[in-house]
N, C-alpha and C positions, 0 to 999 in steps of 0.2 A: 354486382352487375357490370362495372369497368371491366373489370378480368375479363369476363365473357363479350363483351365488345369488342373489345381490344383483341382478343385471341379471334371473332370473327373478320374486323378488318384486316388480320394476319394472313390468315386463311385466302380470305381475298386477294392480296396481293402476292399470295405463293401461285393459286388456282388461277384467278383469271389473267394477270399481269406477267406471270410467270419471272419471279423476283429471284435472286441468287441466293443461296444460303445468307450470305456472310452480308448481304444487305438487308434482308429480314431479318438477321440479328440486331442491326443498327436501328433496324426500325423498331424492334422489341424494347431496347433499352430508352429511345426518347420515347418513349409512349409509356414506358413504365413510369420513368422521370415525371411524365406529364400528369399519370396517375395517381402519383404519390402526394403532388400538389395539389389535386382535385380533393384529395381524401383528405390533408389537413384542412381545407376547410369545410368537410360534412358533405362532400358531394357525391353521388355512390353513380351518378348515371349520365351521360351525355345530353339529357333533355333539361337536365338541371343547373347545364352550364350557362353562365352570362358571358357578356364582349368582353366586361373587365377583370373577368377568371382570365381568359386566354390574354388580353393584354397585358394583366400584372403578372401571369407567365412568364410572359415571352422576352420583362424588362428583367426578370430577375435571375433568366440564363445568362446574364455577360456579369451579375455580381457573385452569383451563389446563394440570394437572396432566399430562393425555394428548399434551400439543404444539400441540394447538391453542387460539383466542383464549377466555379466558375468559366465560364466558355468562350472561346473566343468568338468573333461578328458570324463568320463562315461555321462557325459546329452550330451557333446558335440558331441561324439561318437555317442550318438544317433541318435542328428539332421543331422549329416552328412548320415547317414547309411538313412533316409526317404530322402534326396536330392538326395544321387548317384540311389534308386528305382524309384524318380519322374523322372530323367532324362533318365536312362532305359527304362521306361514305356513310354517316348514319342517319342523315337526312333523308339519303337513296333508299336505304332501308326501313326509313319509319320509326327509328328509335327516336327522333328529335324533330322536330315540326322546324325550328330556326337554326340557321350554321352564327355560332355566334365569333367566329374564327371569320369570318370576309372581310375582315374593316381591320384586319393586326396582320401585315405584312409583314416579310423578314427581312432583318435589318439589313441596308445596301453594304455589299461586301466590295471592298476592293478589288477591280481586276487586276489581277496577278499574270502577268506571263510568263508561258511555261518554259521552262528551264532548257535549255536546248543548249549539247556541247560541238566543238568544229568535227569537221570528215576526222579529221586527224588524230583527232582525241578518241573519236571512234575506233577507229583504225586502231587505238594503239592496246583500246581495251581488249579489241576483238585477238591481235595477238598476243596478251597475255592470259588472255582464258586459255589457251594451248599449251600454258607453263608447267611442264612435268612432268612426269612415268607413270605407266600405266593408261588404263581406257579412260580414266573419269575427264582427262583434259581434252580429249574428243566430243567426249559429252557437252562439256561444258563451253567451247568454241562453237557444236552446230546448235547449242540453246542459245547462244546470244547474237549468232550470226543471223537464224530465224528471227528471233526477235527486233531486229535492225530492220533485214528485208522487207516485213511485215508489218513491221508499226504496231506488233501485239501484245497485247498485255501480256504482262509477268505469268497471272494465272492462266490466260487462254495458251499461251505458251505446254504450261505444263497439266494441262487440260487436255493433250492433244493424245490421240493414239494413231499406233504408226498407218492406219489404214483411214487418217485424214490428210494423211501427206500422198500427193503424187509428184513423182521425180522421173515422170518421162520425158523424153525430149520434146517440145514446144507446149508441154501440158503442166508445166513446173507450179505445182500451187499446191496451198493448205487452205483445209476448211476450220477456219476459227469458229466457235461460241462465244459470243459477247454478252453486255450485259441484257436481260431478261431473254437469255438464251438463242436471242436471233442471229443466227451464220450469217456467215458472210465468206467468199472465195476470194483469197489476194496470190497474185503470183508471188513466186519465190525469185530472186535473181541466183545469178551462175555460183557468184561465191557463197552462196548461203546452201547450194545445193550441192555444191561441192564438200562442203564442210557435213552434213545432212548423210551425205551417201556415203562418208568413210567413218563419220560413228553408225552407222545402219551393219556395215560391213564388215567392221574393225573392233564393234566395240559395244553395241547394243546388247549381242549375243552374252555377253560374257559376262554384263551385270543381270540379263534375265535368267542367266546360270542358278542366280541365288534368290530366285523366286517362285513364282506358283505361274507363270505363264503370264504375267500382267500383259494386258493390249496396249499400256499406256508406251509411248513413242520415247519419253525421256523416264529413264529408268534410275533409282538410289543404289547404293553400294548394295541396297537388301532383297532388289529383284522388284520392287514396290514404285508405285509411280513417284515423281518426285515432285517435294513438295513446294510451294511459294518464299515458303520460310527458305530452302535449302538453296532455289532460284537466285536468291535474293541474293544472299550471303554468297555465291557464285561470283553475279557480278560485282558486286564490293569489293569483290577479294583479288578479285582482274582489276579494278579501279584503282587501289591501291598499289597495285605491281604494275600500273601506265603511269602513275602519278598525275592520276588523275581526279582533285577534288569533288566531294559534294554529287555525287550518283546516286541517285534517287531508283527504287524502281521502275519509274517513268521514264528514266532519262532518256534510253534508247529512242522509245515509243514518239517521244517528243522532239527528239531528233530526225527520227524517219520522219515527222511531217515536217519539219523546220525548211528541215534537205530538198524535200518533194516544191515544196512552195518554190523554195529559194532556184529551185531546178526549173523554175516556168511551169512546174504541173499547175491544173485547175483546181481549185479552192471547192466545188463540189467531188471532182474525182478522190481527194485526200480522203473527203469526206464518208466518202465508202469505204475508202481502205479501212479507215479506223474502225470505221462502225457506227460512226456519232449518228443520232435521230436527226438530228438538225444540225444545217452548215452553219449556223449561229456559233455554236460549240467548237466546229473547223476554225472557224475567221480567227481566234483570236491569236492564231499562229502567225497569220497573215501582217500582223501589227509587230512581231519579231522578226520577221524579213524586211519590214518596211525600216525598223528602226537597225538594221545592220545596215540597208541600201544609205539611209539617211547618211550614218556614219564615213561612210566609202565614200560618199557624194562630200562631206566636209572637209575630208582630209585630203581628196586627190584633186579639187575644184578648183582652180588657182583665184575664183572671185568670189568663193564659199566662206573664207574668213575676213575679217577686215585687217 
Protein backbone atom coordinates (compact mmCIF):
# COMPACT_ATOMS: atom_id res chain seq x y z
CA UNK A 1 0.00 0.00 0.00
CA UNK A 2 3.28 2.60 0.42
CA UNK A 3 4.13 1.95 -3.21
CA UNK A 4 0.78 3.05 -4.25
CA UNK A 5 0.71 6.21 -2.20
CA UNK A 6 3.80 7.09 -2.87
CA UNK A 7 3.37 6.59 -6.78
CA UNK A 8 0.04 8.76 -6.06
CA UNK A 9 1.66 11.73 -4.39
CA UNK A 10 4.15 11.41 -7.41
CA UNK A 11 1.62 11.82 -9.65
CA UNK A 12 0.49 14.73 -7.77
CA UNK A 13 3.32 16.55 -7.88
CA UNK A 14 4.06 15.87 -11.68
CA UNK A 15 0.02 16.84 -12.59
CA UNK A 16 -0.93 19.33 -10.43
CA UNK A 17 2.41 21.19 -9.24
CA UNK A 18 3.95 20.62 -12.55
CA UNK A 19 7.49 19.31 -11.08
CA UNK A 20 10.75 18.64 -13.45
CA UNK A 21 11.75 15.36 -14.23
CA UNK A 22 14.87 15.36 -12.36
CA UNK A 23 13.14 16.78 -9.16
CA UNK A 24 10.52 13.94 -9.18
CA UNK A 25 13.37 11.77 -9.31
CA UNK A 26 14.76 13.25 -6.10
CA UNK A 27 11.50 13.06 -4.67
CA UNK A 28 11.27 9.35 -5.70
CA UNK A 29 14.39 8.33 -3.93
CA UNK A 30 13.67 10.16 -0.42
CA UNK A 31 10.33 8.62 -0.17
CA UNK A 32 11.55 5.46 -1.22
CA UNK A 33 14.27 5.95 1.62
CA UNK A 34 11.41 6.96 3.78
CA UNK A 35 9.54 3.69 2.69
CA UNK A 36 12.10 1.33 3.32
CA UNK A 37 12.20 2.45 7.01
CA UNK A 38 8.46 2.37 7.31
CA UNK A 39 8.59 -1.33 6.25
CA UNK A 40 11.49 -2.49 8.61
CA UNK A 41 9.32 -1.68 11.25
CA UNK A 42 5.95 -3.64 9.94
CA UNK A 43 4.25 -0.51 8.66
CA UNK A 44 2.70 -1.11 5.02
CA UNK A 45 0.39 2.27 5.20
CA UNK A 46 0.54 6.14 6.07
CA UNK A 47 -2.37 5.95 8.56
CA UNK A 48 -0.18 3.50 10.53
CA UNK A 49 2.45 5.98 11.02
CA UNK A 50 3.30 7.69 14.62
CA UNK A 51 5.24 11.31 15.42
CA UNK A 52 8.10 9.01 16.45
CA UNK A 53 8.22 6.77 13.07
CA UNK A 54 9.01 10.17 11.33
CA UNK A 55 11.06 11.61 14.28
CA UNK A 56 13.37 8.59 14.59
CA UNK A 57 13.53 8.99 10.67
CA UNK A 58 14.52 12.04 10.34
CA UNK A 59 17.54 11.70 13.30
CA UNK A 60 18.71 8.83 11.64
CA UNK A 61 19.30 10.62 8.07
CA UNK A 62 22.59 12.53 9.30
CA UNK A 63 23.91 8.88 11.00
CA UNK A 64 22.77 6.08 8.46
CA UNK A 65 21.03 4.78 11.27
CA UNK A 66 17.99 3.66 8.78
CA UNK A 67 20.54 1.57 6.24
CA UNK A 68 20.96 4.07 4.14
CA UNK A 69 24.25 6.66 3.39
CA UNK A 70 24.51 9.10 5.92
CA UNK A 71 23.46 12.74 4.85
CA UNK A 72 24.38 15.80 5.37
CA UNK A 73 22.02 18.77 7.50
CA UNK A 74 20.87 20.38 3.86
CA UNK A 75 20.03 16.65 1.94
CA UNK A 76 18.68 15.71 5.20
CA UNK A 77 16.61 18.70 5.41
CA UNK A 78 15.46 17.81 2.22
CA UNK A 79 14.17 14.35 2.62
CA UNK A 80 12.36 15.37 5.69
CA UNK A 81 10.69 18.42 3.86
CA UNK A 82 9.24 15.55 0.70
CA UNK A 83 8.04 13.11 4.00
CA UNK A 84 6.18 16.04 6.04
CA UNK A 85 4.35 17.00 2.00
CA UNK A 86 3.88 12.94 1.56
CA UNK A 87 2.02 12.95 4.84
CA UNK A 88 0.05 16.29 4.16
CA UNK A 89 -1.01 15.00 0.96
CA UNK A 90 -2.61 11.96 2.43
CA UNK A 91 -4.53 13.60 5.01
CA UNK A 92 -6.01 15.56 1.74
CA UNK A 93 -6.89 12.56 0.52
CA UNK A 94 -8.14 10.38 3.26
CA UNK A 95 -5.68 7.89 3.60
CA UNK A 96 -4.67 9.03 7.19
CA UNK A 97 -7.03 10.95 9.58
CA UNK A 98 -3.59 12.57 11.55
CA UNK A 99 -0.29 14.08 9.72
CA UNK A 100 2.03 12.67 12.31
CA UNK A 101 5.09 14.63 10.33
CA UNK A 102 3.79 18.62 11.88
CA UNK A 103 5.84 18.57 15.09
CA UNK A 104 9.58 16.93 13.18
CA UNK A 105 10.99 20.05 11.39
CA UNK A 106 14.09 19.89 9.23
CA UNK A 107 17.19 20.32 10.82
CA UNK A 108 18.27 24.27 10.60
CA UNK A 109 20.89 24.31 7.82
CA UNK A 110 23.51 26.83 7.57
CA UNK A 111 22.99 29.81 5.20
CA UNK A 112 25.63 29.48 2.70
CA UNK A 113 26.37 32.36 0.34
CA UNK A 114 26.25 31.84 -3.00
CA UNK A 115 29.42 31.72 -4.72
CA UNK A 116 29.90 34.63 -6.96
CA UNK A 117 33.28 35.43 -9.17
CA UNK A 118 34.52 39.34 -10.10
CA UNK A 119 33.45 41.02 -13.80
CA UNK A 120 36.90 39.92 -14.69
CA UNK A 121 37.04 36.49 -14.00
CA UNK A 122 33.86 36.56 -16.03
CA UNK A 123 35.28 38.18 -18.71
CA UNK A 124 38.09 36.09 -18.83
CA UNK A 125 35.83 32.76 -18.89
CA UNK A 126 33.59 34.19 -21.45
CA UNK A 127 36.90 34.56 -23.76
CA UNK A 128 38.06 31.34 -23.40
CA UNK A 129 34.99 29.63 -24.22
CA UNK A 130 36.02 30.95 -27.80
CA UNK A 131 39.36 28.95 -27.68
CA UNK A 132 39.75 27.13 -31.02
CA UNK A 133 38.80 25.82 -34.58
CA UNK A 134 35.92 25.01 -35.82
CA UNK A 135 32.00 25.96 -34.95
CA UNK A 136 31.80 24.30 -31.47
CA UNK A 137 33.92 27.48 -29.76
CA UNK A 138 30.95 29.72 -31.09
CA UNK A 139 28.77 27.51 -29.64
CA UNK A 140 30.17 27.35 -26.68
CA UNK A 141 30.97 31.44 -26.18
CA UNK A 142 26.93 32.27 -27.13
CA UNK A 143 25.92 29.30 -24.33
CA UNK A 144 27.87 30.99 -21.68
CA UNK A 145 27.60 34.52 -22.75
CA UNK A 146 23.45 33.76 -22.53
CA UNK A 147 23.90 32.27 -19.59
CA UNK A 148 25.72 35.46 -17.74
CA UNK A 149 23.26 37.90 -19.48
CA UNK A 150 20.49 35.96 -18.11
CA UNK A 151 21.08 34.58 -14.89
CA UNK A 152 19.95 31.21 -16.36
CA UNK A 153 20.34 28.01 -15.32
CA UNK A 154 22.65 25.58 -16.90
CA UNK A 155 19.44 23.50 -17.86
CA UNK A 156 17.11 26.39 -18.98
CA UNK A 157 20.00 27.39 -20.97
CA UNK A 158 20.08 24.16 -22.86
CA UNK A 159 16.25 23.87 -22.62
CA UNK A 160 15.99 26.50 -25.16
CA UNK A 161 14.94 26.38 -28.87
CA UNK A 162 15.98 28.83 -31.39
CA UNK A 163 12.39 30.14 -31.64
CA UNK A 164 12.54 31.25 -27.73
CA UNK A 165 15.18 33.59 -28.56
CA UNK A 166 14.39 37.03 -30.29
CA UNK A 167 17.37 39.03 -31.48
CA UNK A 168 15.64 42.01 -32.96
CA UNK A 169 16.67 45.33 -32.44
CA UNK A 170 14.96 46.82 -29.02
CA UNK A 171 13.18 43.35 -28.56
CA UNK A 172 16.63 41.29 -27.51
CA UNK A 173 15.07 38.53 -25.11
CA UNK A 174 14.64 34.80 -24.31
CA UNK A 175 11.92 32.91 -22.99
CA UNK A 176 13.33 30.62 -20.19
CA UNK A 177 11.28 27.61 -18.33
CA UNK A 178 12.14 27.36 -14.72
CA UNK A 179 11.53 25.29 -12.19
CA UNK A 180 7.76 23.69 -12.09
CA UNK A 181 7.96 24.96 -15.74
CA UNK A 182 6.76 28.68 -15.16
CA UNK A 183 8.57 31.22 -18.08
CA UNK A 184 9.56 33.97 -17.54
CA UNK A 185 11.04 36.77 -20.38
CA UNK A 186 14.73 38.44 -19.51
CA UNK A 187 16.40 40.64 -21.92
CA UNK A 188 19.48 39.69 -23.53
CA UNK A 189 22.45 42.38 -23.58
CA UNK A 190 24.35 43.59 -26.80
CA UNK A 191 27.32 41.23 -26.02
CA UNK A 192 25.44 38.22 -25.55
CA UNK A 193 23.56 38.91 -28.68
CA UNK A 194 26.26 39.50 -30.56
CA UNK A 195 27.95 36.30 -29.60
CA UNK A 196 24.05 34.47 -30.08
CA UNK A 197 23.78 35.98 -33.77
CA UNK A 198 27.26 34.56 -35.14
CA UNK A 199 26.72 31.03 -33.80
CA UNK A 200 23.07 31.32 -35.29
CA UNK A 201 24.90 32.35 -38.44
CA UNK A 202 28.36 30.91 -38.44
CA UNK A 203 27.64 27.82 -36.83
CA UNK A 204 24.37 26.54 -35.78
CA UNK A 205 23.87 25.45 -39.32
CA UNK A 206 26.59 23.15 -39.54
CA UNK A 207 26.09 21.11 -36.31
CA UNK A 208 22.32 20.77 -37.32
CA UNK A 209 23.99 19.35 -40.67
CA UNK A 210 24.42 15.98 -38.47
CA UNK A 211 20.91 15.80 -37.21
CA UNK A 212 17.30 15.21 -37.85
CA UNK A 213 16.19 18.96 -37.74
CA UNK A 214 16.35 19.31 -33.89
CA UNK A 215 14.53 22.85 -32.81
CA UNK A 216 16.77 22.91 -29.82
CA UNK A 217 18.78 26.46 -30.11
CA UNK A 218 22.17 24.91 -28.76
CA UNK A 219 23.09 22.05 -30.78
CA UNK A 220 26.09 18.61 -29.92
CA UNK A 221 28.68 17.59 -32.54
CA UNK A 222 25.48 14.88 -33.39
CA UNK A 223 22.86 17.41 -34.52
CA UNK A 224 20.97 16.58 -31.05
CA UNK A 225 20.24 19.10 -28.38
CA UNK A 226 22.89 19.51 -25.91
CA UNK A 227 23.11 18.27 -23.05
CA UNK A 228 23.67 19.61 -19.11
CA UNK A 229 26.24 17.17 -18.60
CA UNK A 230 28.06 18.50 -22.01
CA UNK A 231 27.02 22.38 -20.62
CA UNK A 232 28.82 21.77 -17.77
CA UNK A 233 31.89 20.32 -18.91
CA UNK A 234 31.81 23.51 -21.45
CA UNK A 235 32.19 25.86 -18.76
CA UNK A 236 34.88 23.96 -16.67
CA UNK A 237 36.80 23.66 -19.41
CA UNK A 238 36.74 27.64 -20.18
CA UNK A 239 37.37 27.82 -16.30
CA UNK A 240 40.32 26.03 -16.51
CA UNK A 241 41.84 27.82 -19.55
CA UNK A 242 40.98 31.65 -17.48
CA UNK A 243 42.54 30.19 -14.41
CA UNK A 244 39.87 30.35 -12.94
CA UNK A 245 39.13 28.08 -9.69
CA UNK A 246 36.20 26.30 -8.30
CA UNK A 247 33.13 27.11 -11.14
CA UNK A 248 30.23 25.53 -10.12
CA UNK A 249 27.29 25.27 -12.53
CA UNK A 250 25.81 28.09 -10.84
CA UNK A 251 28.61 30.27 -10.89
CA UNK A 252 27.67 32.33 -13.79
CA UNK A 253 23.92 32.53 -12.61
CA UNK A 254 25.18 33.62 -9.22
CA UNK A 255 27.17 36.20 -10.52
CA UNK A 256 24.49 37.84 -12.77
CA UNK A 257 22.71 38.49 -9.55
CA UNK A 258 25.76 39.37 -7.44
CA UNK A 259 26.70 42.10 -10.45
CA UNK A 260 22.84 43.17 -10.71
CA UNK A 261 22.67 44.02 -6.94
CA UNK A 262 26.18 45.24 -6.66
CA UNK A 263 24.89 47.46 -10.00
CA UNK A 264 22.11 49.35 -7.66
CA UNK A 265 19.50 46.97 -9.41
CA UNK A 266 16.27 46.29 -7.12
CA UNK A 267 16.27 43.21 -5.03
CA UNK A 268 12.68 42.36 -6.41
CA UNK A 269 13.54 43.04 -9.98
CA UNK A 270 16.68 40.35 -9.66
CA UNK A 271 14.10 38.41 -8.50
CA UNK A 272 12.20 37.99 -11.73
CA UNK A 273 15.10 37.71 -13.55
CA UNK A 274 15.88 34.41 -11.91
CA UNK A 275 12.73 33.25 -11.49
CA UNK A 276 12.68 32.72 -7.62
CA UNK A 277 8.82 32.39 -6.13
CA UNK A 278 9.95 34.60 -3.32
CA UNK A 279 12.43 37.49 -2.81
CA UNK A 280 13.41 35.59 0.37
CA UNK A 281 15.35 33.25 -2.03
CA UNK A 282 16.83 36.88 -3.91
CA UNK A 283 18.00 38.58 -0.51
CA UNK A 284 20.41 36.32 0.22
CA UNK A 285 22.73 37.68 -2.54
CA UNK A 286 22.08 41.02 -1.09
CA UNK A 287 24.24 39.80 2.18
CA UNK A 288 27.24 39.16 -0.50
CA UNK A 289 27.18 42.74 -1.73
CA UNK A 290 26.69 44.02 1.61
CA UNK A 291 29.86 41.93 2.75
CA UNK A 292 32.21 43.16 -0.34
CA UNK A 293 30.63 46.93 0.41
CA UNK A 294 31.67 46.17 4.28
CA UNK A 295 35.17 45.27 3.03
CA UNK A 296 35.77 48.30 0.60
CA UNK A 297 34.47 50.51 3.51
CA UNK A 298 37.44 48.77 5.97
CA UNK A 299 40.18 49.13 3.69
CA UNK A 300 39.66 52.60 2.13
CA UNK A 301 38.09 54.39 5.58
CA UNK A 302 41.00 56.13 7.12
CA UNK A 303 38.92 55.66 10.73
CA UNK A 304 37.59 52.10 9.76
CA UNK A 305 40.69 50.50 11.52
CA UNK A 306 42.23 51.34 14.61
Amino acid sequence: MLAGQREGYLAHLAVERGLSDNTLAAYRRDLARYESFLGSRGLDSLSSVGRSDVADFAQALGTGADGGKALAPSSASRVVVAVRGWHRFAVQEGWAVDDPSLQVKPRAVPKRLPKAIATDQVAAILEASSTGEGVAPLRDRALLELVYATGARISEAVGLDVDDVSLEPGVEAVLLRGKGRKERVVPVGGMAVDALDAYLVRARSGLAAHGKGDAALFLNSRGGRLSRQSAWSILRAAAERAGVPDVSPHTLRHSFATHLLSGGADVRVVQELLGHASVTTTQVYTLVTRDSLREAYVLAHPRARD
